[in-house]
matplotlib code that plots the C-alpha trace (Angstrom):
import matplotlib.pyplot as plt

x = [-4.8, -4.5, -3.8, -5.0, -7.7, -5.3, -1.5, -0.6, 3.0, 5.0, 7.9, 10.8, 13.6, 14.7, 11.8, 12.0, 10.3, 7.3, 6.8, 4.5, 2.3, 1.8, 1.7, -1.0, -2.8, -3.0, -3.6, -7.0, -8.6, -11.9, -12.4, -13.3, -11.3, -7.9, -4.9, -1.7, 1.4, 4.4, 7.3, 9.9, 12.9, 15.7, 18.2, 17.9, 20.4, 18.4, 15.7, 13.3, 14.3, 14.0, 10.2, 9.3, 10.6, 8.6, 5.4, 6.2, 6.7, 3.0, 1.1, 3.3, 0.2, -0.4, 3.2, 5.7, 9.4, 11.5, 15.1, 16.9, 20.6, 22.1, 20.4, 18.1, 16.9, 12.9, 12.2, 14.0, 12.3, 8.5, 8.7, 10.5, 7.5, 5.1, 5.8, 5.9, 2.6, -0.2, -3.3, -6.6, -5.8, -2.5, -2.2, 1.4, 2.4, 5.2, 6.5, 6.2, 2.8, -0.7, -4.2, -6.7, -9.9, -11.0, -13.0, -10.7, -9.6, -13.1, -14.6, -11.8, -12.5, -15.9, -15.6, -13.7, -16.0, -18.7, -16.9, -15.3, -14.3, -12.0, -8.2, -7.8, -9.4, -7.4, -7.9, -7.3, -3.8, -2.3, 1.0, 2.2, 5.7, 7.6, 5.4, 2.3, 1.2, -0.1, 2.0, -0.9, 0.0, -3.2, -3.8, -5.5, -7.3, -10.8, -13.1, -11.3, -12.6, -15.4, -15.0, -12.9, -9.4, -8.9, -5.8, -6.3, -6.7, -3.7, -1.5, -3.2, -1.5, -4.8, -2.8, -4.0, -2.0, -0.4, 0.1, -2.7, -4.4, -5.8, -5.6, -6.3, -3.4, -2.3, 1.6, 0.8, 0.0, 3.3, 1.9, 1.9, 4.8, 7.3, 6.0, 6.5, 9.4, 10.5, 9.7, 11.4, 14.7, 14.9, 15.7, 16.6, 15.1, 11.7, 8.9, 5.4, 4.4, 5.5, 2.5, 0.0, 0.5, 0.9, -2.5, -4.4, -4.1, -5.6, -8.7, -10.4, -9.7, -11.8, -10.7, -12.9]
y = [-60.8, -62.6, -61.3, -64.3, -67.1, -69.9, -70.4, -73.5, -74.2, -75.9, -77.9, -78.3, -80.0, -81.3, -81.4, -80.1, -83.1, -82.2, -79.0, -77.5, -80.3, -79.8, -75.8, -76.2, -78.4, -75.6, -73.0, -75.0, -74.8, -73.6, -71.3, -67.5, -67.0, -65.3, -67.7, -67.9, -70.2, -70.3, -72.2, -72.9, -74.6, -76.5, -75.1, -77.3, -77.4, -78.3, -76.5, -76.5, -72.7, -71.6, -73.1, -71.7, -68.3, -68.0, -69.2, -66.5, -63.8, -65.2, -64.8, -62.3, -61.7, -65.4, -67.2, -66.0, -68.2, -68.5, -70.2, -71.2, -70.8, -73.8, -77.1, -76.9, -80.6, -80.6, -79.6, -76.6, -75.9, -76.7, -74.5, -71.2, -71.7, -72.4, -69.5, -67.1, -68.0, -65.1, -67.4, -68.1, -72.0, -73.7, -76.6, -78.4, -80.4, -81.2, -80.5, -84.1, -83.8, -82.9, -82.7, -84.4, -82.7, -78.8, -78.6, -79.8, -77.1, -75.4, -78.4, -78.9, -75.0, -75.3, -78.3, -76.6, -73.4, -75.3, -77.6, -75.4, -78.1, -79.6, -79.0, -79.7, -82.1, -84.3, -86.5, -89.9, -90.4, -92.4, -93.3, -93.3, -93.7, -91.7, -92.8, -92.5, -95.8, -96.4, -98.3, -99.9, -97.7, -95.6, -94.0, -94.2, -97.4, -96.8, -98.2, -95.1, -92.4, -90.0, -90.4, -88.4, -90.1, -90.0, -90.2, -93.6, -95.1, -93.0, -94.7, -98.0, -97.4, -95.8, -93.5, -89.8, -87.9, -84.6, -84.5, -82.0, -81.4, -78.3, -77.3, -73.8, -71.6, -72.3, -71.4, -67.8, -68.7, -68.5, -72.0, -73.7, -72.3, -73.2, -76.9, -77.6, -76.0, -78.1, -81.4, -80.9, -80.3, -84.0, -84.6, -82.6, -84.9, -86.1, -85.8, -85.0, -87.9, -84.9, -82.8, -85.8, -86.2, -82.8, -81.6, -83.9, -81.3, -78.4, -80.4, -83.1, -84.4, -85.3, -87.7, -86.7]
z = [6.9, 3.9, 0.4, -1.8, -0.9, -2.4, -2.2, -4.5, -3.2, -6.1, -5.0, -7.9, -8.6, -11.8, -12.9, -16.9, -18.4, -16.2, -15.2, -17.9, -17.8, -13.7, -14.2, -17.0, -14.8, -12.4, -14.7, -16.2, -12.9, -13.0, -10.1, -9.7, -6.2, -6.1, -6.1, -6.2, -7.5, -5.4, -7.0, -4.4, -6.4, -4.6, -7.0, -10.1, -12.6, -15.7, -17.1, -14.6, -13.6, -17.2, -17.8, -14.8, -15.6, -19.5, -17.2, -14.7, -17.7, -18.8, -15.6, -13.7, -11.0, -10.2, -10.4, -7.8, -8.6, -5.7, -6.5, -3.5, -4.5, -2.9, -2.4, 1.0, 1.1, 1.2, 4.2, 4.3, 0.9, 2.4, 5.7, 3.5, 1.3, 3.5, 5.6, 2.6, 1.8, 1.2, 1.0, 3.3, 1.9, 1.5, -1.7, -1.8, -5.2, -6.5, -10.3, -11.3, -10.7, -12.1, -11.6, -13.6, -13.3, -14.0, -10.8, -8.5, -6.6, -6.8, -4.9, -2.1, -1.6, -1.4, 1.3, 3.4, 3.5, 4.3, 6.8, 9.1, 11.2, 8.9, 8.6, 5.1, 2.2, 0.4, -2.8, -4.5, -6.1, -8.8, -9.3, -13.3, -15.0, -16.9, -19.9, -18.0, -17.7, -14.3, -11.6, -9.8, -7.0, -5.7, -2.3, -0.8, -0.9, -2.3, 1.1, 2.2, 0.3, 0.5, 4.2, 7.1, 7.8, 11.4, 13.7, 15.0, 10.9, 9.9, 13.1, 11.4, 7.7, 6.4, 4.7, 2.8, 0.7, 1.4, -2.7, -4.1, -1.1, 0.2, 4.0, 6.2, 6.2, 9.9, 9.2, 10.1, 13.8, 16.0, 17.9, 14.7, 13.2, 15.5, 16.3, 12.5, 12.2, 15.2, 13.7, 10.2, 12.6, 12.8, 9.4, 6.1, 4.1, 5.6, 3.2, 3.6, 6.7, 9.6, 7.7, 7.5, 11.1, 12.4, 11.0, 12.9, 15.8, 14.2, 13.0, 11.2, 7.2, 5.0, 1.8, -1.2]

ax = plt.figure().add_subplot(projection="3d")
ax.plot(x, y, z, "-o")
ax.set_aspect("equal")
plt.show()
């Protein structure tokens, strides 16, 4: 059913100044299992298409570059991505992001394959500016971690984040895709809190 065990959707727009840095994040991952790197871009105008294109001519059997030709608005970009998705496991991150560790994807993997209960595993985030320095901002708050976020904390502000984390492929069943599809009709621009709360019906998350 599925052609790859890991689909790591990158959302882009205008994102030149960043983009290699979140790609080669990606690319130093430590893992033996098949992935793949979807870039959906909501037609940028700077650069962003051209970096993406050398990576692509680099690693032509593990970067697929969509470029959507007029701007969708995120959540059009998310759901065509989503649904064009060949993966067992589902990462979305955006092009101003990157991932700190080697192992990280190997362990959210391994989590999930041994916890077949769970949705999807998510991890600790830090916010930095366009220097790198960090904001202060980190989510979520660390009495949180290393423990499952459930419904009930979310709906309390315990918030996880959707950023970098790794969830079962559920976008291929028809149930699942037409109730997400159904709650991104509300609004072109909602970001990823429809996700965060949607998963909670297809099983339990874990914050590692």
């Amino acid at each position: 059913m599925f052609s790859k065990k890991i689909s790591i959707v990158l959302l882009t727009y205008y994102h030149e100044d960043y983009i290699s840095r979140a790609l080669e994040s990606i690319l130093a991952q430590k893992i033996n299992e098949s992935y793949e790197i979807y870039i959906a871009d909501d037609c940028s105008q700077d650069r962003t298409i051209a970096i993406c294109e050398k990576y692509k001519e680099k690693y032509p059997d593990i970067i697929f570059l969509h470029k959507n030709e007029e701007n969708q608005g995120i959540c059009k970009n998310v759901i065509s991505a989503l649904q064009a998705c060949q993966g067992e496991y589902i990462m979305i991150t955006d092009g101003d992001d990157y991932w700190t560790t080697e192992d990280k994807l190997s362990k959210q993997l391994r989590f999930l394959e041994n916890n077949r209960d769970y949705i999807a595993v998510a991890t600790a985030v830090e916010a930095r500016d366009t220097k790198g320095k960090p904001t202060g901002f980190t989510a979520p708050d660390k009495k949180y971690r290393g423990m499952e976020i459930t419904r009930e904390m979310f709906l309390r502000g315990v918030s996880y984040s959707s950023v970098g984390m790794l969830m079962r492929n559920i976008f291929s069943l028809p149930k699942a895709k037409e109730q997400f599809e159904n709650i991104y009709k509300f609004s072109r621009d909602l970001d990823d809190l429809p996700l965060c709360v949607f998963l909670f019906d297809y099983g339990k998350i874990y914050n590692m």
